[in-house]
N, C-alpha and C positions, 0 to 999 in steps of 0.2 A: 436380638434384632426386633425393632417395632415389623409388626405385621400393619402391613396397607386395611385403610378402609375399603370396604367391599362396597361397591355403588349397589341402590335397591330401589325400587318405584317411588313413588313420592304416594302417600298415602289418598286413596281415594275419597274425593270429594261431594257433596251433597250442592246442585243448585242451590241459590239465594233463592227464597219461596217468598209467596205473599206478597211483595212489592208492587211497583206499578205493570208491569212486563202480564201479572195474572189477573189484572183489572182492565188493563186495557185492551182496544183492537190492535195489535202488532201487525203492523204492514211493512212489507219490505219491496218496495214496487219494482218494477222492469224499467221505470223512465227514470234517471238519474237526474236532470234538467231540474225536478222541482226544488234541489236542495243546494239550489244557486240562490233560492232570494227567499224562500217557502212554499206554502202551500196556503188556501184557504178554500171554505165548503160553506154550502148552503144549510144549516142544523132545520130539523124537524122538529119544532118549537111547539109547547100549548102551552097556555094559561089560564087554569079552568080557576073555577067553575064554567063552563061553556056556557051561553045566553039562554033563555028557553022560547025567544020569539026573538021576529026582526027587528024590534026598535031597542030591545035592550042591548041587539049585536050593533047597532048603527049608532048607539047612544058614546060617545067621546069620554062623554062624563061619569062611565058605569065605574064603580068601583071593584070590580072582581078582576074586567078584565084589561088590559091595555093595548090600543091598535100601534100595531107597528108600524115604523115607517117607512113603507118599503120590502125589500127583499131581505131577512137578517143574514149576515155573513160570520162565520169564525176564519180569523188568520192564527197561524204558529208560524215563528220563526225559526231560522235555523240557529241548534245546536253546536257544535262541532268537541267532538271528545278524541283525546290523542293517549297513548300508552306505548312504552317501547321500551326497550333491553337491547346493553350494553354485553359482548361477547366477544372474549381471543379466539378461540377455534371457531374458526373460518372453514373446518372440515364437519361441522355438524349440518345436516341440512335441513333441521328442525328449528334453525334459528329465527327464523322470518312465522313459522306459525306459530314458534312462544309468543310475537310480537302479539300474533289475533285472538290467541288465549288469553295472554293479559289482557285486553278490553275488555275482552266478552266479560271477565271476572269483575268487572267495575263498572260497566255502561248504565245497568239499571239503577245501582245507588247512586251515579253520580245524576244521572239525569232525577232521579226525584231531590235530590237537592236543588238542584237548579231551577225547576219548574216550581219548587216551593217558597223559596227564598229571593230566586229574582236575581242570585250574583250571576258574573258573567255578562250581564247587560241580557238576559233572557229577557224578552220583552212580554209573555205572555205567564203569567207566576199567579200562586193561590194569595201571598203576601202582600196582592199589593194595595196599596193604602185607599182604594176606591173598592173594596170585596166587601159587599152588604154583610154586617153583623147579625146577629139573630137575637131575637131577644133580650137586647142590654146586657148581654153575658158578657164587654166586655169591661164593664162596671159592677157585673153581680155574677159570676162565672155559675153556670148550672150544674147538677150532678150529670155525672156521664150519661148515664142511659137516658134523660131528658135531651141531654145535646143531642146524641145519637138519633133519638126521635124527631126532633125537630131538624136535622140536616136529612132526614130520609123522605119526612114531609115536606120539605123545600123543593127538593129531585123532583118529587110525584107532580106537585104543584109547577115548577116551570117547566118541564120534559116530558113528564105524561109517561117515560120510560124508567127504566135501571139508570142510574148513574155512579157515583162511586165516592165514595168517602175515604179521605186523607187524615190519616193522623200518624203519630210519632211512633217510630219504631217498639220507644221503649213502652210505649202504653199495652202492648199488646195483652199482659197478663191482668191489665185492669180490665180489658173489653172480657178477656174469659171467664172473668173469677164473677161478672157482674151481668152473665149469660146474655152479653152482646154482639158473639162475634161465634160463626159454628162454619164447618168445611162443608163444602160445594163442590164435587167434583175436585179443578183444580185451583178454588179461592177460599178465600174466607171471607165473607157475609156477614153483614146486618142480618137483624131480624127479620126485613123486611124486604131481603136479597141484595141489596145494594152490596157490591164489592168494595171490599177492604183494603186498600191499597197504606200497606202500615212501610213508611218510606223513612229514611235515613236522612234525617232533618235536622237541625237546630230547634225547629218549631217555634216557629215565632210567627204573630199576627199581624194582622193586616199594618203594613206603615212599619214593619219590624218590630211590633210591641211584642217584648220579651214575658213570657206567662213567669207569674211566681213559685215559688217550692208549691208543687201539690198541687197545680194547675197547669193544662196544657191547651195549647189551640188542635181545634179540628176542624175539617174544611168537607164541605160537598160538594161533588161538581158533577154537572151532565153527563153522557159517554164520551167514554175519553181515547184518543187515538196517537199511538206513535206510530211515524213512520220512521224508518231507515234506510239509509245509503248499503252499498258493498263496502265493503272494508278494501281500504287503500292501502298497499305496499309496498313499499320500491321492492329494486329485483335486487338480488343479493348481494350482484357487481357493485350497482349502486350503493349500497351501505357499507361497503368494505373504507373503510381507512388505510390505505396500502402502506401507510408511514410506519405505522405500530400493527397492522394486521388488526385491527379490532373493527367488527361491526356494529354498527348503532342502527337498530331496525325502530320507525315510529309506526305502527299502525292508526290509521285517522278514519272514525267513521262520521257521517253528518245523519242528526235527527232532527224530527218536527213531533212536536207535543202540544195538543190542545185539546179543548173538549166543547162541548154543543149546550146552547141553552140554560146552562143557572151554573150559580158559584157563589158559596155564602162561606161564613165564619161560623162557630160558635167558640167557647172557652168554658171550661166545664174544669170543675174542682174533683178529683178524683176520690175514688171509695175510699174509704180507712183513714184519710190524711184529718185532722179537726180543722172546722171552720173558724 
């Protein structure tokens, strides 16, 4: 006689690390209202060199710095991420929080593809075809640790703060091997502390230009903020299918992703690959 399989835990899992969730400020507010249309803030903006007297601050024509015009503003729009499981026992009551476990398991990769890439109609993305290039890299791609320097000096120069640097998942072992990339607490960092947000991308530049074998895009942006919604559920009656007894639970959450003050390209040709 076959003996029954014996059911057993399901093996324990390790957080996704280093993505955007350990770069960014993760807000999860009390007011739900704002993830009806977005959010948007006032950034705490410089662009030095600062003046060293008043006519070169009143001068239009300086070259270091640029007057604004106005109040600057950043908008993010809204997200919306969905995940749900199909189930016949209708007596398990862990059915509806597998629904907010499978999100949780997928929220942060999916939102850094969106916010990189621009599908979904995200309206606020590192790809998009108007993201200042840095130095003709993307006619003469630079070595990493040059890109890296020059997206950390872009940060310093429009933000005057930390900001955070975007690049492809799989590069990860080129930033380490090429001593770009070292642990902080809970990130991983430039040289120069800017957080590493290494995100689950296609990786592709500005206007969707696809990098070649041996070259990848990387992006710098200001600080960067997600917000999130509560997580949506119907109630169990709800999900039940009385025809066939099967529930169908969606869990739906809504974010906002943007960041303050500067956003450039570079394209950097990686260590070991020949030119």
């Amino acid at each position: 006689m076959t003996q029954p399989l014996v059911y057993v835990e399901a093996p324990a899992t390790t957080p996704y690390k280093y993505g955007l969730f350990s770069a960014a400020a993760v807000v999860d507010p009390a007011d739900q209202r704002e993830f009806q249309a977005g959010v948007e803030w006032e950034p705490q903006c410089v662009d030095s060199p600062a003046p060293t007297n008043l006519a070169a601050a009143s001068d239009p024509d300086r070259a270091a710095m640029a007057l604004p015009d106005g109040v600057p503003s950043v908008q993010a729009a809204v997200i919306r991420l969905y995940a749900g499981l199909t189930g016949r026992s209708t007596a398990r009551p862990d059915l509806l929080d597998r629904g907010r476990r499978a999100l949780a398991l997928v929220e942060q990769q999916s939102l850094e593809h969106y916010v990189w890439t621009g599908e979904a109609e995200n309206a606020t993305y590192l790809a998009d075809a108007d993201t200042e290039v840095l130095a003709d890299s993307e006619t003469a791609p630079v070595p990493l640790e040059t890109g890296v320097g020059l997206l950390e000096a872009h940060i310093s120069d429009r933000a005057g703060v930390l900001g955070a640097l975007w690049a492809p998942r799989w590069t990860a072992g080129w930033f380490a091997e090429k001593g770009q990339s070292r642990i902080e607490g809970p990130r991983l960092v430039c040289p120069l502390g800017d957080p590493i947000v290494f995100a689950q991308t296609t990786g592709v530049g500005p206007g969707g230009a696809v990098p070649a074998a041996g070259e990848a895009w990387l992006y710098g942006t200001g600080p960067v903020m997600v917000r999130r919604s509560a997580v949506y559920l119907p109630k169990l009656d709800e999900s039940l299918d009385r025809k066939d007894n099967e529930v169908f639970a969606v869990a739906e959450r809504f974010y906002t992703v943007g960041w303050s003050c500067a956003v450039a390209a570079v394209k950097v040709k990686l260590p070991g690959v020949p030119a």
